[in-house]
C-alpha positions as CSV (number, residue, x, y, z in Angstrom):
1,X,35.7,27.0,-115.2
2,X,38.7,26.2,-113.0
3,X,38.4,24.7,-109.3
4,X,38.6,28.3,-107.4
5,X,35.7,29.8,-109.7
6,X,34.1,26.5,-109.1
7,X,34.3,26.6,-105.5
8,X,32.9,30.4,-105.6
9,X,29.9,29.5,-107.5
10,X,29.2,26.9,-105.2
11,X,29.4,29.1,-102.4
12,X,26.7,31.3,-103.7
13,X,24.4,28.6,-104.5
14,X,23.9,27.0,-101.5
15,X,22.6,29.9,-100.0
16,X,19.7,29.1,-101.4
17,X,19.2,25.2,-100.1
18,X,17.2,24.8,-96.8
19,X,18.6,24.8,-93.4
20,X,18.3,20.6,-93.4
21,X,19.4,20.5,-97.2
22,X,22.7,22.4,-96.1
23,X,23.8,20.8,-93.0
24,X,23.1,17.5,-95.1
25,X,25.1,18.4,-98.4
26,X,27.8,20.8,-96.3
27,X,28.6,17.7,-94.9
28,X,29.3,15.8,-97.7
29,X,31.0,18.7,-99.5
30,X,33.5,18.3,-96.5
31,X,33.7,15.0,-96.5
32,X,34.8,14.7,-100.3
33,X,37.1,18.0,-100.4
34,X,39.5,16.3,-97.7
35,X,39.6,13.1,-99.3
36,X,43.3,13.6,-99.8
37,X,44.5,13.0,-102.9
38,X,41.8,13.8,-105.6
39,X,41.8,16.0,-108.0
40,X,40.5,19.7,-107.1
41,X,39.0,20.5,-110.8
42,X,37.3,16.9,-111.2
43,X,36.0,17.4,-106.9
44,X,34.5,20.5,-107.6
45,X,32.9,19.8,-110.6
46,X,30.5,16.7,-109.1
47,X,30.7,18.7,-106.3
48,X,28.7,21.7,-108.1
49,X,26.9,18.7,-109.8
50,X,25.4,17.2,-106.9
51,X,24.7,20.7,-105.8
52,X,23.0,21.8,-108.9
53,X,21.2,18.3,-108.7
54,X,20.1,19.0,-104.9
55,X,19.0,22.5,-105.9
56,X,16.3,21.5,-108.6
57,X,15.3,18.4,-106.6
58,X,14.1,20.9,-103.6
59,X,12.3,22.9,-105.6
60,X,10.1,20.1,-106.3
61,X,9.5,19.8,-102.8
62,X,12.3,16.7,-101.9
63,X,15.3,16.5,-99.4
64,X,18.3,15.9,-99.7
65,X,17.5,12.4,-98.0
66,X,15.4,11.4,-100.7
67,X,18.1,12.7,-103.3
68,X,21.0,11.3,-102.0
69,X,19.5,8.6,-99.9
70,X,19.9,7.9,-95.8
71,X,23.5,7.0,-95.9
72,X,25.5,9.7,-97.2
73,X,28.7,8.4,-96.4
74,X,28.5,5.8,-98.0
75,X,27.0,7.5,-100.8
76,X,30.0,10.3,-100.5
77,X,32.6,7.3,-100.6
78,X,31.0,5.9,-103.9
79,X,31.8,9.7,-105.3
80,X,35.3,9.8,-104.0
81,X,36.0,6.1,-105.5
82,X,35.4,7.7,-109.0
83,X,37.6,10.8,-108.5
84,X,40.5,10.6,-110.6
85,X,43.6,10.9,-108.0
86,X,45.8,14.4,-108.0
87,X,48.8,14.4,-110.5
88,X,52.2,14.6,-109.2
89,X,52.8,18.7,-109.7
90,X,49.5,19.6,-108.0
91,X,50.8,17.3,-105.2
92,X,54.3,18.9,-104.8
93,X,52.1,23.0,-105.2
94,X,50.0,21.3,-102.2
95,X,52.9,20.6,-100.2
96,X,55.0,23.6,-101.4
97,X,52.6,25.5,-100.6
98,X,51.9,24.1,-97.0
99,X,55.5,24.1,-95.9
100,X,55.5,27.8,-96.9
101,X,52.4,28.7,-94.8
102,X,54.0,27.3,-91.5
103,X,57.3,28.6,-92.2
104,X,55.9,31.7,-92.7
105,X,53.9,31.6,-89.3
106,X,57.2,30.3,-87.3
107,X,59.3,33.5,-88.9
108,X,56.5,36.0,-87.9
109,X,55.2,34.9,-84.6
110,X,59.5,34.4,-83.8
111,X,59.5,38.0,-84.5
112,X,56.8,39.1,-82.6
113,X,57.6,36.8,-79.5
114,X,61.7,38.7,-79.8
115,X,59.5,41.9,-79.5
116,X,56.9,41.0,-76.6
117,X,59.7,39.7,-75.0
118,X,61.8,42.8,-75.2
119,X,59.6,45.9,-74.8
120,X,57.3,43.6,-72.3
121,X,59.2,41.1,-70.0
122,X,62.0,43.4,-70.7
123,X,64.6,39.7,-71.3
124,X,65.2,39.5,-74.3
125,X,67.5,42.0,-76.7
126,X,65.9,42.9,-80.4
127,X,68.3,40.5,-82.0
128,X,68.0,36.6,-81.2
129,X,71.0,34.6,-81.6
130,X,70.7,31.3,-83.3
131,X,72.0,28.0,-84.0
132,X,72.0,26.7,-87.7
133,X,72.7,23.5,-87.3
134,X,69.2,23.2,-84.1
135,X,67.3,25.6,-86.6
136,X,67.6,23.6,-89.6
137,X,67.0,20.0,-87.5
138,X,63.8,21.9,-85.3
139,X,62.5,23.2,-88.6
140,X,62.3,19.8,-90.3
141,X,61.4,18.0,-87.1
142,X,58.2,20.5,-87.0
143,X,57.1,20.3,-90.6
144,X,56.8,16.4,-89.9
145,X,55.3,16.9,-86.6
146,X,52.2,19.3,-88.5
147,X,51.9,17.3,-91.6
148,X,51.1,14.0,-88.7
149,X,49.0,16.4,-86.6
150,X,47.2,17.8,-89.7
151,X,46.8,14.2,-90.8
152,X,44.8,13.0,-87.9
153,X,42.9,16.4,-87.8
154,X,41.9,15.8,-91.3
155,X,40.8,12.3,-90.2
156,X,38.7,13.5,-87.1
157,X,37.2,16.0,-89.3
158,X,35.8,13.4,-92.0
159,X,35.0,10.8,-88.9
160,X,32.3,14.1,-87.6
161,X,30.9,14.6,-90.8
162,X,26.9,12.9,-91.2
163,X,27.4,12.7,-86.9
164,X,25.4,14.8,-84.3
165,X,28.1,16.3,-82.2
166,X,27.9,17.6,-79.0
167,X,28.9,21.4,-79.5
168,X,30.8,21.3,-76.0
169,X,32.5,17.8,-76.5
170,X,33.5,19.1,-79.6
171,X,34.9,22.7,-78.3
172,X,36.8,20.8,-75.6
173,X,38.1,18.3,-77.7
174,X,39.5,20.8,-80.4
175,X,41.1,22.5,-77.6
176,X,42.5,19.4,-75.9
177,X,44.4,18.6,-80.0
178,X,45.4,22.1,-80.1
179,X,47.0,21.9,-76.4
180,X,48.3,18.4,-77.3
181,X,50.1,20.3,-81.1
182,X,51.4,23.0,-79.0
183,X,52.9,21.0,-76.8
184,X,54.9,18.8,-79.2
185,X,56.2,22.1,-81.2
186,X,57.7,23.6,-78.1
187,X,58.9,20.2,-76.7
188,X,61.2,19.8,-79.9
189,X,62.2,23.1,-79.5
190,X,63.1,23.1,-75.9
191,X,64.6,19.5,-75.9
192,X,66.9,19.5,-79.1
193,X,70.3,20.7,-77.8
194,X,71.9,23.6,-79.7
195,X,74.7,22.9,-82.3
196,X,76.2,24.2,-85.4
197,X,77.4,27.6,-85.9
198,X,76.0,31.1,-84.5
199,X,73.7,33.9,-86.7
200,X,72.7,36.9,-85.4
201,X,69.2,37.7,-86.9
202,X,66.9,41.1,-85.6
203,X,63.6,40.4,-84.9
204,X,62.6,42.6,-88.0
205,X,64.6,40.4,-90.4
206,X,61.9,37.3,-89.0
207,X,59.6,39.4,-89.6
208,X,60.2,40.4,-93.0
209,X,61.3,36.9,-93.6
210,X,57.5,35.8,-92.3
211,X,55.7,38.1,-94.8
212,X,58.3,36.8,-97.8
213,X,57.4,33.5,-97.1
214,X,53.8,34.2,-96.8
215,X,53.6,35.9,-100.1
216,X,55.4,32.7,-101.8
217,X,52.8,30.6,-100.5
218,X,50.1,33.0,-101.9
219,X,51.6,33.1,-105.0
220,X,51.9,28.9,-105.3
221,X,48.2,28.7,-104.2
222,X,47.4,30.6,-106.8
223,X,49.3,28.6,-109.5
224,X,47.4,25.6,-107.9
């Protein structure tokens, strides 16, 4: 079985682990799956073997506790050591991939922004004027902003796991990283001063170029 039916089966099975049996081994699953660069077959497969191990153990009456023991992280690190680390191609589908996602999401929500703009503020014509030479520097500039901002998101995310969190800390933190990313993006685009020659593009052309580039990174996440 590949990684995606892998990841399915899993899915389905730990409907049947306790409440304290899922927080515990959810946590761990997280923990592992964003350990960067590991492979995705070899994850999910001691992944679903730790699961299938956990599932058999509660039956008998244990906990995930007594499986796994009372540090899990450290446990979970001694499973991510082992992982074999992701080959080159199924690094580049990752970040193809990713890059395709947020250009995608730029496109689209450009369009729809040219469209609120017009038909609601009533300031802005259906066709934005841009500046290849900004576009192409803003673009780049962006995709290196989010791959640092998903980076340290990725980082507080494994630094929760096996923690007690406040559910209010952590709303009003999420919100203060997601104020702090939309910031940054709009910063570089305001700031960076406009150069290079002139294109005329319709807000349904950003559109259409949002769903294209949406599609492609369907289509490589699916290759993955």
């Amino acid at each position: 079985m590949d990684a995606k039916e892998l990841i399915q089966i899993n899915n389905e099975k730990r409907k049947q682990l306790t409440k304290e049996n899922k927080e515990y081994y959810e946590d761990m699953l997280v923990y592992v799956r964003l350990s960067y660069d590991k492979s995705d077959q070899e994850t999910e497969e001691i992944l679903t073997e730790l699961l299938d191990h956990l599932v058999e153990a509660q039956a008998e009456g244990k906990t995930a506790e007594e499986v796994f023991g009372q540090e899990p992280k450290k446990y979970a690190d001694e499973i991510i050591g082992e992982l074999p680390k992701m080959v080159t191609k199924e690094r580049m589908q990752h970040f193809t991939m990713g890059v395709m996602y947020f250009l995608a999401s730029i496109a689209f929500l450009s369009g729809i922004a040219t469209l609120f703009s017009h038909y609601v503020l009533g300031i802005e014509p259906l066709t934005e004027t841009y500046y290849l030479g900004s576009l192409a520097f803003k673009t780049l500039l962006n995709i290196a902003v989010a791959f640092v901002l998903l980076y340290f998101v990725i980082k507080y995310i494994r630094w929760s796991c096996f923690k007690k969190i406040n559910k209010v800390a952590e709303f009003l933190l999420s919100s203060l990283i997601g104020i702090i990313a939309m910031g940054v993006f709009m910063l570089v685009i305001y700031v960076t001063p406009e150069f290079g020659p002139t294109m005329q593009i319709p807000f349904y052309v950003a559109l259409l170029l949002g769903v294209i580039l949406f599609l492609v990174a369907r289509r490589v996440r699916k290759a993955i």
